[in-house]
C-alpha positions as CSV (number, residue, x, y, z in Angstrom):
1,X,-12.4,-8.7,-12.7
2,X,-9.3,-6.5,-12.7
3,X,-7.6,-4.9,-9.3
4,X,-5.4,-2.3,-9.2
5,X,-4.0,-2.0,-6.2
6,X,-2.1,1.2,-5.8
7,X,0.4,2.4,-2.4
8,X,0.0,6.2,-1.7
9,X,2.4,8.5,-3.0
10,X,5.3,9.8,-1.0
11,X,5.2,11.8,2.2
12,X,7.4,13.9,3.9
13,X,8.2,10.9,6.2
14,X,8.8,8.2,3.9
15,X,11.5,11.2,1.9
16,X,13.1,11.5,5.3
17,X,12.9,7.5,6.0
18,X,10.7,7.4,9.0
19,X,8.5,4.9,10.2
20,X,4.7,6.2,9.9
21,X,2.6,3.6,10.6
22,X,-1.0,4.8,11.4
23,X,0.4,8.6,11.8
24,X,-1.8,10.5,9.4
25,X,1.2,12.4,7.7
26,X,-0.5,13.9,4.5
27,X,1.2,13.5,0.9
28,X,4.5,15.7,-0.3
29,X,4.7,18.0,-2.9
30,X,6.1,15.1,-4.6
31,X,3.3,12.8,-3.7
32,X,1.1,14.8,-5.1
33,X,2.6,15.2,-8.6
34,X,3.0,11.2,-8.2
35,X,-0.7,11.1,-7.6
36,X,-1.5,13.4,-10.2
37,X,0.2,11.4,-12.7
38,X,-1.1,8.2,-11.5
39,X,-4.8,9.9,-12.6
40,X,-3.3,11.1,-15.8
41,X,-2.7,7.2,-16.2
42,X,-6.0,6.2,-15.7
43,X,-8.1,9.2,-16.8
44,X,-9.6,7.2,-19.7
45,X,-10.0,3.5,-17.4
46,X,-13.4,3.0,-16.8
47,X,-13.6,1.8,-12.8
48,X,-16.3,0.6,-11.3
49,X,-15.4,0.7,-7.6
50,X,-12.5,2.2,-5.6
51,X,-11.8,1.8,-2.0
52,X,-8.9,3.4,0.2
53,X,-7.4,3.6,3.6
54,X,-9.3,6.7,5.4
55,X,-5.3,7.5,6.3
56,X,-5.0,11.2,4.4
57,X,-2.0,10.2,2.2
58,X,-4.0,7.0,0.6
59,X,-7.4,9.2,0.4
60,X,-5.5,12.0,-1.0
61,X,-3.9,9.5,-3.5
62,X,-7.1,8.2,-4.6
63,X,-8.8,11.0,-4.7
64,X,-6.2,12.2,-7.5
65,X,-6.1,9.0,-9.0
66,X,-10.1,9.1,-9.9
67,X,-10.0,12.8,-10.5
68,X,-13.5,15.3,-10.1
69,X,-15.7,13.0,-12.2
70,X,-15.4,9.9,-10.5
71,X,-15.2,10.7,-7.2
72,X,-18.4,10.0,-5.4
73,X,-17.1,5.9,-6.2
74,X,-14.5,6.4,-3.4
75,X,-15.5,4.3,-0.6
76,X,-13.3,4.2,2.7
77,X,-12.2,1.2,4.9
78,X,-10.1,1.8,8.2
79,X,-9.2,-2.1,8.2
80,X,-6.5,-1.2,4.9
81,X,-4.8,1.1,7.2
82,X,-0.8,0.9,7.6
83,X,0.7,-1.2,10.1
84,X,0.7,0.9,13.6
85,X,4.7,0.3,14.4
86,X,3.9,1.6,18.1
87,X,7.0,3.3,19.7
88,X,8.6,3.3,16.3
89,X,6.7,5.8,14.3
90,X,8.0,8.9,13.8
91,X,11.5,7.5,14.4
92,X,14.4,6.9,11.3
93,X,15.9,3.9,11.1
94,X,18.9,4.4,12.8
95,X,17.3,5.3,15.5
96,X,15.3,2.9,15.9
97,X,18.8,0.7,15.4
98,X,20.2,2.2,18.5
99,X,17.0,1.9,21.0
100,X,15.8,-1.4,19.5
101,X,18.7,-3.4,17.1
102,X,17.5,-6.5,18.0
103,X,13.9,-6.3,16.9
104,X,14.9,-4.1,13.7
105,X,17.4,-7.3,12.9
106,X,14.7,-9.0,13.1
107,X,11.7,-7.2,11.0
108,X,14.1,-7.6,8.2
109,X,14.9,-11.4,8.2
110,X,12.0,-12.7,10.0
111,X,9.3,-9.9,9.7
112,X,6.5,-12.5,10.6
113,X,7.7,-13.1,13.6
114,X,7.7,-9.5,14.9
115,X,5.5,-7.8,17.3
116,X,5.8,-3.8,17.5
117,X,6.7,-2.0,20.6
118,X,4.1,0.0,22.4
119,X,1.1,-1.5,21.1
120,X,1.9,-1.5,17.7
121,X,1.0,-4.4,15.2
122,X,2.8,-7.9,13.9
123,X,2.5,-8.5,10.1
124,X,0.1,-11.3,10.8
125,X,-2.3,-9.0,12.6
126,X,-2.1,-6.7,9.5
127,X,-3.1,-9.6,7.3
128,X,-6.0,-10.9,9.8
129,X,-7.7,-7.2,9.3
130,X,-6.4,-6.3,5.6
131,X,-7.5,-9.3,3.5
132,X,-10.9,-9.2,4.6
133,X,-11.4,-5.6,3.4
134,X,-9.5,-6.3,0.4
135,X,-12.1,-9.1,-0.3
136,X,-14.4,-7.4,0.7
137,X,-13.7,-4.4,-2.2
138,X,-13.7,-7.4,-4.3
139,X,-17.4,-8.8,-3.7
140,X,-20.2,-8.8,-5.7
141,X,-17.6,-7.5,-8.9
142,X,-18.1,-9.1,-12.3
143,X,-16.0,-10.0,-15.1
144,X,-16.0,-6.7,-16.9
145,X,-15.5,-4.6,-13.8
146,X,-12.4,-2.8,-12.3
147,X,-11.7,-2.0,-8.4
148,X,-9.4,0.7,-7.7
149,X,-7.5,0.1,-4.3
150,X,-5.0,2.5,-2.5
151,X,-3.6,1.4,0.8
152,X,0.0,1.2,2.1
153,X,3.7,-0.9,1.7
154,X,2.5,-3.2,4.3
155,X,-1.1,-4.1,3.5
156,X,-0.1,-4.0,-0.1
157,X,2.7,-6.3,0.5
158,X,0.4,-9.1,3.2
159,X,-2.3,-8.8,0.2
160,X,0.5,-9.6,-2.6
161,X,2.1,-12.6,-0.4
162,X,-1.5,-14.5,-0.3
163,X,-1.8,-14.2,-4.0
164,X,1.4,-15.0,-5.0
165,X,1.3,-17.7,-2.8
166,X,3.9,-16.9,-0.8
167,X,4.6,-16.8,3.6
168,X,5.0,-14.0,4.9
169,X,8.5,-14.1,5.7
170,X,9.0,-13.1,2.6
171,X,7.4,-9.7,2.9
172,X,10.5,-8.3,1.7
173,X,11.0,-10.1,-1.9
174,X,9.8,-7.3,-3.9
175,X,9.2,-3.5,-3.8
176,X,6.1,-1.6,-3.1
177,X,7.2,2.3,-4.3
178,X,5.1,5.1,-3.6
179,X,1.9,5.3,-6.1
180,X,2.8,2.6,-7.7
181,X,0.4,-0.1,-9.4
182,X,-0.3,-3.5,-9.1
183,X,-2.8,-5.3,-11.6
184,X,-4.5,-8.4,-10.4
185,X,-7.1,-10.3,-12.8
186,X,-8.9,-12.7,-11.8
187,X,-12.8,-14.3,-10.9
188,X,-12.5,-13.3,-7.5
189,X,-10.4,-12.4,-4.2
190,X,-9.2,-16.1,-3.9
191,X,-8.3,-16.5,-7.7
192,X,-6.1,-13.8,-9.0
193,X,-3.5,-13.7,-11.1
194,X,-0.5,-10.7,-10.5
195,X,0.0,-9.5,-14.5
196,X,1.6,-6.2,-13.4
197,X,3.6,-6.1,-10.0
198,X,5.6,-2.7,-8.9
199,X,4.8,-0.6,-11.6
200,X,5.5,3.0,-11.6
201,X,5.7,4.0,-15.3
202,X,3.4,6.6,-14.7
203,X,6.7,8.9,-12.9
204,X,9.6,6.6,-13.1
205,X,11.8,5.3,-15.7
206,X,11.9,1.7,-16.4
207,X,15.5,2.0,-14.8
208,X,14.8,5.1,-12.8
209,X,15.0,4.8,-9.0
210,X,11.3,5.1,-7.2
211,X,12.5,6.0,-3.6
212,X,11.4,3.8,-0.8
213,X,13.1,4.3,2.2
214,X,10.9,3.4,4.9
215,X,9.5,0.2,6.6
């Protein structure tokens, strides 16, 4: 079986740097043309399933990324929604520095340890909801199949730790650019492999800067 799990192309928000969480904030010009190209990619992939957050910037992003012919495979799952960061979202970083430095301090060295303001979300609450529906996606798939997923930094990134075997407190050890691709291989959701990890080729040079600039 082959995975490839893809993050939504840029929005408005994540150009500007804010926090969006469960906001539906649909896809930039930009994330558009980063889905578009992501489809161009796999126009000739044969997929056999795809799944996506029901949040308009991943479904949009699919929704390119399959292209006319294949979209009746699209299947939605609300558990692969984004974090909710509570009173954060909507708010840059530096604002969010000057109404809340402590817990900003410490969603960048500790992240696991970190419960959102407001109602919002920890990490570990994303994982309890996210790698169900990943696995989920995954079942019943055979050997010769592909699953298409397109979710967000943070469910990408709780999905990633678990197969690379690593905690969560190290959510930030690698990058997670808009519409870019991981490939996972592997018998099932408990035995995969990472061959690709980050990879944006389809609208980014190798040494080319995909912009992150939020969570």
């Amino acid at each position: 079986m082959r995975i490839l799990l893809a993050r939504h192309g840029e929005t408005p928000w994540n150009a500007e740097g804010r926090y969006q969480g469960q906001h539906d904030i649909a896809l930039s010009e930009t994330g558009e043309r980063q889905a578009r190209l992501l489809g161009e990619r796999l126009r000739e992939l044969p997929i056999t399933r795809a799944v996506a957050s029901p949040l308009s910037r991943a479904r949009r992003t699919a929704e390119l990324a399959l292209g006319q012919e294949r979209a009746d495979l699209l299947q939605l799952d609300r558990d692969l929604q984004e974090i909710a960061h509570g009173d954060w979202e909507g708010l840059l970083a530096s604002e969010i520095r000057a109404r809340d430095p402590n817990r900003l301090r410490a969603w960048r060295d500790s992240p696991e340890t970190v419960q959102m303001p407001g109602g919002g979300e920890s990490i570990v609450q994303v994982f309890d909801r996210a790698w169900p529906a990943f696995a989920r996606a995954c079942d019943g798939l055979g050997e010769g199949d592909t699953l298409l997923v397109v979710a967000h930094d943070a469910v990408n990134r709780v999905i990633l730790c678990r197969i690379l075997g690593l905690p969560l407190s190290r959510l930030w050890s690698f990058r997670q650019a808009p519409t870019t691709l991981n490939l996972l291989e592997g018998p099932g959701a408990d035995a995969l492999e990472v061959v690709r990890l980050n990879d944006c080729n389809h609208h980014t040079p190798l040494f080319g800067e995909a912009v992150h600039r939020a969570l």
